[in-house]
C-alpha positions as protocol buffer text, in pm:
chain_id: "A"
residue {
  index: 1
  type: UNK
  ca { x: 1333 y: -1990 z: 755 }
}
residue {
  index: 2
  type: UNK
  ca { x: 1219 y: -1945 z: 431 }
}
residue {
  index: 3
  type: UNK
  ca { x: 1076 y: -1601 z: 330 }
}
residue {
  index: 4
  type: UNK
  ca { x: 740 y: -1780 z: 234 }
}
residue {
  index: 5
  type: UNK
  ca { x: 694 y: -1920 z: 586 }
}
residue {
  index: 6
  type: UNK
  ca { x: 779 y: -1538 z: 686 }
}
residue {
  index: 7
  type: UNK
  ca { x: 508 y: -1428 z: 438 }
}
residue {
  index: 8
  type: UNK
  ca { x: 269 y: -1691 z: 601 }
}
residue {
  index: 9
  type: UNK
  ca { x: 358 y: -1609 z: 951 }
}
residue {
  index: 10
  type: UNK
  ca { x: 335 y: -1207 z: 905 }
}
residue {
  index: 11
  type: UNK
  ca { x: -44 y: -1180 z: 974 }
}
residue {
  index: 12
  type: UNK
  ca { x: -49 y: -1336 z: 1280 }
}
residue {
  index: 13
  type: UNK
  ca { x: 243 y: -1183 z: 1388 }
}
residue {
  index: 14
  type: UNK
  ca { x: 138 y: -872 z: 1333 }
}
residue {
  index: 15
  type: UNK
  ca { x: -227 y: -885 z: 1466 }
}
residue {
  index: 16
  type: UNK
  ca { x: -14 y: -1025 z: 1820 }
}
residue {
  index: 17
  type: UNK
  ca { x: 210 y: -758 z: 1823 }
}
residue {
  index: 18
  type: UNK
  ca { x: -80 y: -490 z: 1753 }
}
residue {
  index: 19
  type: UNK
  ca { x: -295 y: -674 z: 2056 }
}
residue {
  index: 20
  type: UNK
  ca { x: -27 y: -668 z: 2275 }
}
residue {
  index: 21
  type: UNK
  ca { x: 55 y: -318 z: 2225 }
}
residue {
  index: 22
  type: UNK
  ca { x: -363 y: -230 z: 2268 }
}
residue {
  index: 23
  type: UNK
  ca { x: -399 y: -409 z: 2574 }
}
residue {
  index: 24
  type: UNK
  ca { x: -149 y: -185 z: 2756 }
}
residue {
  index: 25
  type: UNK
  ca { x: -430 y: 128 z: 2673 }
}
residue {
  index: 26
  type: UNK
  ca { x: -756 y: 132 z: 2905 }
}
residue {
  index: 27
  type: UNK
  ca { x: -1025 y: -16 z: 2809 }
}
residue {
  index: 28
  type: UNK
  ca { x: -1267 y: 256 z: 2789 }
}
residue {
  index: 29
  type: UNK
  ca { x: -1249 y: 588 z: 2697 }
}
residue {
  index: 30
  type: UNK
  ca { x: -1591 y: 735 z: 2823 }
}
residue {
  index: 31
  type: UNK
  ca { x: -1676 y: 1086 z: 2932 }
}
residue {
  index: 32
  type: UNK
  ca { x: -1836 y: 1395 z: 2800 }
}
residue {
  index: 33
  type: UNK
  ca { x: -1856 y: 1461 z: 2465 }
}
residue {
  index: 34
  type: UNK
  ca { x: -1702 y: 1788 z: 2467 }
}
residue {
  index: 35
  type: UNK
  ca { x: -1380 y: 1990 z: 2398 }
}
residue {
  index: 36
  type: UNK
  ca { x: -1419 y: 2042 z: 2042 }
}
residue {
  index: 37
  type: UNK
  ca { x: -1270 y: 1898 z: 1703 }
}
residue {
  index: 38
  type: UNK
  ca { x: -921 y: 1792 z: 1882 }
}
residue {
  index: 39
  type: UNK
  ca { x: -1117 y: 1609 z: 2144 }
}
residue {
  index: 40
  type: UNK
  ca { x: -1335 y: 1445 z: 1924 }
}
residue {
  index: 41
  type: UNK
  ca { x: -1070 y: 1336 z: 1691 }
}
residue {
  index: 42
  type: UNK
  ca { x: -901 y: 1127 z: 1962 }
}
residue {
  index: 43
  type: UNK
  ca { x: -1147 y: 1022 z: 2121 }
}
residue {
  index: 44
  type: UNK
  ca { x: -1258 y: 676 z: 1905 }
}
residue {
  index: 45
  type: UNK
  ca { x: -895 y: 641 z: 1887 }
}
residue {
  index: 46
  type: UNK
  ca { x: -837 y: 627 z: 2290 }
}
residue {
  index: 47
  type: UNK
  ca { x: -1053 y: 361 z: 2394 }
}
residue {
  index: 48
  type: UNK
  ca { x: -943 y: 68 z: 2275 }
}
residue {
  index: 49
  type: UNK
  ca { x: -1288 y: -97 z: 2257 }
}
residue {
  index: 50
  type: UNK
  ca { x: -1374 y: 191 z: 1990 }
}
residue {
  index: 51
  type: UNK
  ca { x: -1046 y: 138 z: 1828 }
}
residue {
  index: 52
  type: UNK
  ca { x: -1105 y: -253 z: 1783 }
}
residue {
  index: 53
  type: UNK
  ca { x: -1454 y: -212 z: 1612 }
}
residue {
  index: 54
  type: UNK
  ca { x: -1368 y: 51 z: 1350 }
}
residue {
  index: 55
  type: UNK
  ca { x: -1075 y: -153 z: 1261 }
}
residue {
  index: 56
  type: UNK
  ca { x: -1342 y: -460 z: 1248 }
}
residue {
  index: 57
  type: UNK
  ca { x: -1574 y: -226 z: 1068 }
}
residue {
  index: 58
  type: UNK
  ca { x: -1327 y: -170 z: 773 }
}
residue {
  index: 59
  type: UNK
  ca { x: -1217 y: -519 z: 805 }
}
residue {
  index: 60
  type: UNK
  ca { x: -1603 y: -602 z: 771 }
}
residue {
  index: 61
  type: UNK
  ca { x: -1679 y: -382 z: 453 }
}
residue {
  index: 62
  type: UNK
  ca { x: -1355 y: -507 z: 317 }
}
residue {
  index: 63
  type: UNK
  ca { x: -1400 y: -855 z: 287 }
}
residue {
  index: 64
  type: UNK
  ca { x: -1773 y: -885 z: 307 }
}
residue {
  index: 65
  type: UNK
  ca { x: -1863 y: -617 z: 64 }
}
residue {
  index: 66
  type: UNK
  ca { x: -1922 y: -182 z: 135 }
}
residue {
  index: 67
  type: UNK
  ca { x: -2266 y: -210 z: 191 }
}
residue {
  index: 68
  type: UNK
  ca { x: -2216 y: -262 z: 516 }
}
residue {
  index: 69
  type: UNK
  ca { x: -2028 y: 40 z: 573 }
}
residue {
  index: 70
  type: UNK
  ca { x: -2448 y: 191 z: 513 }
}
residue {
  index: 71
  type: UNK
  ca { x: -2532 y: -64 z: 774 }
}
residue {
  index: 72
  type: UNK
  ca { x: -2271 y: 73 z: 1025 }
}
residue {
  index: 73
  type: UNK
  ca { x: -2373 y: 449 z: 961 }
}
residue {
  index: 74
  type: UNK
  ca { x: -2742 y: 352 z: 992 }
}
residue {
  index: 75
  type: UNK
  ca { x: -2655 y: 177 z: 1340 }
}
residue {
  index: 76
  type: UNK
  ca { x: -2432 y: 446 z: 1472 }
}
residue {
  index: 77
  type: UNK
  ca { x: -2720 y: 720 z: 1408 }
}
residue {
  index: 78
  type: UNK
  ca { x: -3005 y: 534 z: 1586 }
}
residue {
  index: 79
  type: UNK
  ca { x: -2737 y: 474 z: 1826 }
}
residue {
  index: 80
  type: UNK
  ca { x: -2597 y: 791 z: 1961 }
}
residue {
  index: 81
  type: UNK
  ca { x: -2995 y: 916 z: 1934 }
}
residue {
  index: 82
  type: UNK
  ca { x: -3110 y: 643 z: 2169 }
}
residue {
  index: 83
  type: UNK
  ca { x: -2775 y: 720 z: 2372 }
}
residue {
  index: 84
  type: UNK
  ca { x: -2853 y: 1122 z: 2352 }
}
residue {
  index: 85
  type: UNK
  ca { x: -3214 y: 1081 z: 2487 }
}
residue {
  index: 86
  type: UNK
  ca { x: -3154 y: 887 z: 2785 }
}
residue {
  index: 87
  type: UNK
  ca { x: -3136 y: 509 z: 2650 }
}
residue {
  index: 88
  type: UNK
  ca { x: -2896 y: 323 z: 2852 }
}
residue {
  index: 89
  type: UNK
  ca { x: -2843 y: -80 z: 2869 }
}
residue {
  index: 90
  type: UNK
  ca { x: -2696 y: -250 z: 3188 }
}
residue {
  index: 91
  type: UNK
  ca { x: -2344 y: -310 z: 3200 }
}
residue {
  index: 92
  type: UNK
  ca { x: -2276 y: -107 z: 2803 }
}
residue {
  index: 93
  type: UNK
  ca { x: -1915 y: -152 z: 2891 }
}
residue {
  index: 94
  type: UNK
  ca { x: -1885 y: -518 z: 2919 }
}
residue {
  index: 95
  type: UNK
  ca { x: -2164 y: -516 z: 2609 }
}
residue {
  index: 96
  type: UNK
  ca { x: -1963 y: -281 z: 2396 }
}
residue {
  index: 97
  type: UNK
  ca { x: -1637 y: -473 z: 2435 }
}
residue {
  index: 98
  type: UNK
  ca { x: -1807 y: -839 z: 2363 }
}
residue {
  index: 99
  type: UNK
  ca { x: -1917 y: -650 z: 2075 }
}
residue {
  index: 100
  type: UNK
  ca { x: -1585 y: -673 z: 1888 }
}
residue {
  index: 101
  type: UNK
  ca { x: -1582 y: -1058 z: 1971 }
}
residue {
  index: 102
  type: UNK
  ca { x: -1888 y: -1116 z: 1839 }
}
residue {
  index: 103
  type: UNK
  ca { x: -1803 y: -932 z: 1511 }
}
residue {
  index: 104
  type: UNK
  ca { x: -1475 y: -1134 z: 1507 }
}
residue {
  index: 105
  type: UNK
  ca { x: -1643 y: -1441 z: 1551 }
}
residue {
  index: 106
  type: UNK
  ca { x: -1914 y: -1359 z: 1247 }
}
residue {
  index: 107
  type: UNK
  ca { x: -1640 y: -1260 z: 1020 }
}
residue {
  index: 108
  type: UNK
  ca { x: -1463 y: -1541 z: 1153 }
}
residue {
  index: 109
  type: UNK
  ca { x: -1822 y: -1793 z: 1056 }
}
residue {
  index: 110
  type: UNK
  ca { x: -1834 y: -1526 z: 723 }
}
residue {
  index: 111
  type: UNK
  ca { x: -1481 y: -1599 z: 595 }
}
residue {
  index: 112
  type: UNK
  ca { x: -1505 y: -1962 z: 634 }
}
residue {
  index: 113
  type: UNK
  ca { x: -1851 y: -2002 z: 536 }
}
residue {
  index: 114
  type: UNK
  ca { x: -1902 y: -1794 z: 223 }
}
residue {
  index: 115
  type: UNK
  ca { x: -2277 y: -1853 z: 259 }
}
residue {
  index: 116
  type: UNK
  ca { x: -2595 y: -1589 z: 310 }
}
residue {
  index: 117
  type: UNK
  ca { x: -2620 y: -1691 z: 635 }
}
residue {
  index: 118
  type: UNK
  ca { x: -2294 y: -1599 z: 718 }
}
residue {
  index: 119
  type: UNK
  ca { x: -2315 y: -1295 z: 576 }
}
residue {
  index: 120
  type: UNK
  ca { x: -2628 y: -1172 z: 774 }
}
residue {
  index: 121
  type: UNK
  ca { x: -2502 y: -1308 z: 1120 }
}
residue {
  index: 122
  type: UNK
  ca { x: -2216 y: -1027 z: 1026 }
}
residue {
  index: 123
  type: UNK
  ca { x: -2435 y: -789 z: 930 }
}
residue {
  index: 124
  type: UNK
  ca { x: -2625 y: -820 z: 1239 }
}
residue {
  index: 125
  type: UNK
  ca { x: -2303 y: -868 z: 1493 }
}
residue {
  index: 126
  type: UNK
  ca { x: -2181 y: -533 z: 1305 }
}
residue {
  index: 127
  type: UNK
  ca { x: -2500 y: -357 z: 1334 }
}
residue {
  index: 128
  type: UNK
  ca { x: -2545 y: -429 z: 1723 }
}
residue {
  index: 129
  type: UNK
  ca { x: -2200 y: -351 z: 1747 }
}
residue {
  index: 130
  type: UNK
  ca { x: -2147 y: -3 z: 1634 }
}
residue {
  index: 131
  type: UNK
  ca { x: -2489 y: 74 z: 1816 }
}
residue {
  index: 132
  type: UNK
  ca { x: -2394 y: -24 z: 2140 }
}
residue {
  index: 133
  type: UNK
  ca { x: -2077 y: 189 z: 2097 }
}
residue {
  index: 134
  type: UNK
  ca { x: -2238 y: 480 z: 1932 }
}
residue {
  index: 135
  type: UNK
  ca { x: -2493 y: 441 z: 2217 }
}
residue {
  index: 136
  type: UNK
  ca { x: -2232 y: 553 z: 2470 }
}
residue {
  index: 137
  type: UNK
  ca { x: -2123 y: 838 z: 2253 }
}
residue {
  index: 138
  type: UNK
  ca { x: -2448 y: 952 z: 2251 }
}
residue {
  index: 139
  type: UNK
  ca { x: -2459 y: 919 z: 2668 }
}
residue {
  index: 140
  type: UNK
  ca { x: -2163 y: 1169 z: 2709 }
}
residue {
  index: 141
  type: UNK
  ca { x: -2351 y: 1447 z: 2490 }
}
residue {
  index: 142
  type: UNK
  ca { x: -2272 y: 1737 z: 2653 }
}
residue {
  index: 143
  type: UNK
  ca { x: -2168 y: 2095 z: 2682 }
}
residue {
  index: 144
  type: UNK
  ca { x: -2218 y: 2374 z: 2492 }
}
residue {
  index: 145
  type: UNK
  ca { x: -2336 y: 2296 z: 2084 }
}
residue {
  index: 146
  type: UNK
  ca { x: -2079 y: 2462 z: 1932 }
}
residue {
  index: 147
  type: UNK
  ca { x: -1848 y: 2218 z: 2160 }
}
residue {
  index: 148
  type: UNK
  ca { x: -2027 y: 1957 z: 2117 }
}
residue {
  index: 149
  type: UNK
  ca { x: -2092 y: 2004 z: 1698 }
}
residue {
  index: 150
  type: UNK
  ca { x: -1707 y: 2000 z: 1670 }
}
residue {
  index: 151
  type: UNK
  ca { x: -1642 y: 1754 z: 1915 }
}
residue {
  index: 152
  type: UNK
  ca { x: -1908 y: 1485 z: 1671 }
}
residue {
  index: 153
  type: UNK
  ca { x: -1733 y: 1605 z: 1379 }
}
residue {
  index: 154
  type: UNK
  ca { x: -1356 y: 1544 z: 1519 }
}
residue {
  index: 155
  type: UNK
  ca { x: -1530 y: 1190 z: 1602 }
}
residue {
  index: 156
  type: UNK
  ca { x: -1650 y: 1125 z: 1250 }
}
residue {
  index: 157
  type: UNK
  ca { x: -1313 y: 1219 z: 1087 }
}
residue {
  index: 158
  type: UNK
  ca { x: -1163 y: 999 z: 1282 }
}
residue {
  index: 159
  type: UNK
  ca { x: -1339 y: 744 z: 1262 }
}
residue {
  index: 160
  type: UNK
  ca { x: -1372 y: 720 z: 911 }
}
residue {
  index: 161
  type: UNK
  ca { x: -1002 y: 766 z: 875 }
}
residue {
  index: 162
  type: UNK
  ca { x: -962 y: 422 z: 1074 }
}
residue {
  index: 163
  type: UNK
  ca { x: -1246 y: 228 z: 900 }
}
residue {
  index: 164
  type: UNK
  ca { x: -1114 y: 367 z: 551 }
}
residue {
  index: 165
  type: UNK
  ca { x: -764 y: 303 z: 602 }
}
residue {
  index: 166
  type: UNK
  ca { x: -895 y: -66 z: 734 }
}
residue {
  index: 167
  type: UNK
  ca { x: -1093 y: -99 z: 406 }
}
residue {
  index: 168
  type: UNK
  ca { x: -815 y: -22 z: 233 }
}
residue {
  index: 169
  type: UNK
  ca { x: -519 y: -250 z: 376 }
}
residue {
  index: 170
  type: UNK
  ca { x: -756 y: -517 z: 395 }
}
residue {
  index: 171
  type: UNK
  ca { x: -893 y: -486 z: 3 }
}
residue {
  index: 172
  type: UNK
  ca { x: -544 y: -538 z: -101 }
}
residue {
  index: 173
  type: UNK
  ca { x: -414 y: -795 z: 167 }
}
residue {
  index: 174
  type: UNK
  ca { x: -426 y: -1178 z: 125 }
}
residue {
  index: 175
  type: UNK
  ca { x: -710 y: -1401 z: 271 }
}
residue {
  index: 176
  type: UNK
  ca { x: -523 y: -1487 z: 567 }
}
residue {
  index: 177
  type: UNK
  ca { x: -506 y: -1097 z: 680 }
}
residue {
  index: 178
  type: UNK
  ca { x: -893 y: -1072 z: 710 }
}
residue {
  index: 179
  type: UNK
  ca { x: -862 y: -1430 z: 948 }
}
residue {
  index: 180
  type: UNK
  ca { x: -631 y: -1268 z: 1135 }
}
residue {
  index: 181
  type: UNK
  ca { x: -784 y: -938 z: 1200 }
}
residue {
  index: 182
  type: UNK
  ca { x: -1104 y: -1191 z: 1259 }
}
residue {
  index: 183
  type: UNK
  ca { x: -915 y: -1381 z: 1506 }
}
residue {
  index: 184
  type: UNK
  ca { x: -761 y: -1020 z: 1685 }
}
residue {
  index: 185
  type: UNK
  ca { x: -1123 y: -909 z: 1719 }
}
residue {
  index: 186
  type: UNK
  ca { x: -1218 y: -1216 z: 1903 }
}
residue {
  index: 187
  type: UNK
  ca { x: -958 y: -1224 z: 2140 }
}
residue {
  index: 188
  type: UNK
  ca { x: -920 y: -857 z: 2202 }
}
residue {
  index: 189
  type: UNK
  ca { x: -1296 y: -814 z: 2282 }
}
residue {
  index: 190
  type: UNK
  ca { x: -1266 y: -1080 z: 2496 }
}
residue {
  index: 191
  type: UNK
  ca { x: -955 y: -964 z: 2695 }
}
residue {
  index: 192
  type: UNK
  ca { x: -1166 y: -602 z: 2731 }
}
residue {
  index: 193
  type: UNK
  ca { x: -1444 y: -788 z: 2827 }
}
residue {
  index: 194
  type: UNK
  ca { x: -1244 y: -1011 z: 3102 }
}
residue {
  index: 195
  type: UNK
  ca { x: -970 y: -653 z: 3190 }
}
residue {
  index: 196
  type: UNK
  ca { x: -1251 y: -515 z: 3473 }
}
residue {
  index: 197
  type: UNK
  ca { x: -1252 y: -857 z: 3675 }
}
residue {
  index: 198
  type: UNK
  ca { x: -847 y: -902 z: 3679 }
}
């Protein structure tokens, strides 16, 4: 084969091999938000659903421009607030994991489209998105607040290491990475959504 047909086959290969290796983590990685920085830290980075969007987040600012990375803070803050003070919306789970499909599919619309109205259907999908998930973050808020101050700020770090180092990969990657990664969301979210009824 010749190494451009490698080149062209790379992106999907990879975004298979990093969905097969995700789908062999659970789903969901609720509980309380407590035990500190450590705890925090891994915490986005154990549920796979959490994993997924920040990867799509990075993906998101990457290709569709870093003002959504403002639109992704503002959503996580009113959020984890509505999660903190009792807000709850049936079945978050499921929610939270079709999340990441529908922010595939609007980057998906986005990349192919190039139009405004592709770019606020992702705006939106990522908005609703990270507050769903921050929503549940904001449910497990508990413990004592030096516990739970470091156990937010683990969270953050993390997180922003995963949507940064997306942003990054992505800003220097060929078109076909960001329709990959597009495609990876879909799927993915969709498999989480589907892993509770199997």
């Amino acid at each position: 084969m010749p190494p451009s047909s490698l080149r062209q086959l790379a992106p999907a290969a990879a975004a298979g091999l990093a969905l097969s290796l995700l789908s062999a983590l659970p789903a969901g990685a609720h509980g309380l938000a407590s035990g500190g920085l450590v705890a925090g830290a891994s915490h986005p980075l154990l549920g796979v659903d959490h994993l997924l969007l920040l990867v799509g987040v990075g993906g998101a600012a990457a290709l569709a421009g870093p003002s959504l990375l403002l639109v992704a803070l503002a959503a996580a803050v009113v959020g984890s607030m509505f999660g903190a003070f009792g807000g709850h919306l049936p079945a978050a789970e499921v929610l939270a994991a079709l999340t990441v499909s529908g922010l595939g599919l609007a980057l998906l619309a986005r990349q192919r489209s190039h139009q405004l109205g592709g770019q606020e259907a992702l705006t939106v999908a990522l908005a609703v998105g990270v507050a769903v998930h921050a929503m549940l973050h904001g449910q497990e808020a508990g413990g004592s607040a030096s516990e739970l101050l470091g156990w937010w700020i683990g969270a953050a770090l993390a997180s922003t290491a995963v949507v940064g180092t997306t942003f990054a990969v992505l800003r220097q990657s060929k078109p076909a990475w960001g329709l990959a990664l597009a495609a990876g969301l879909t799927l993915g979210g969709g498999l989480l959504a589907l892993a509770p009824l199997v």
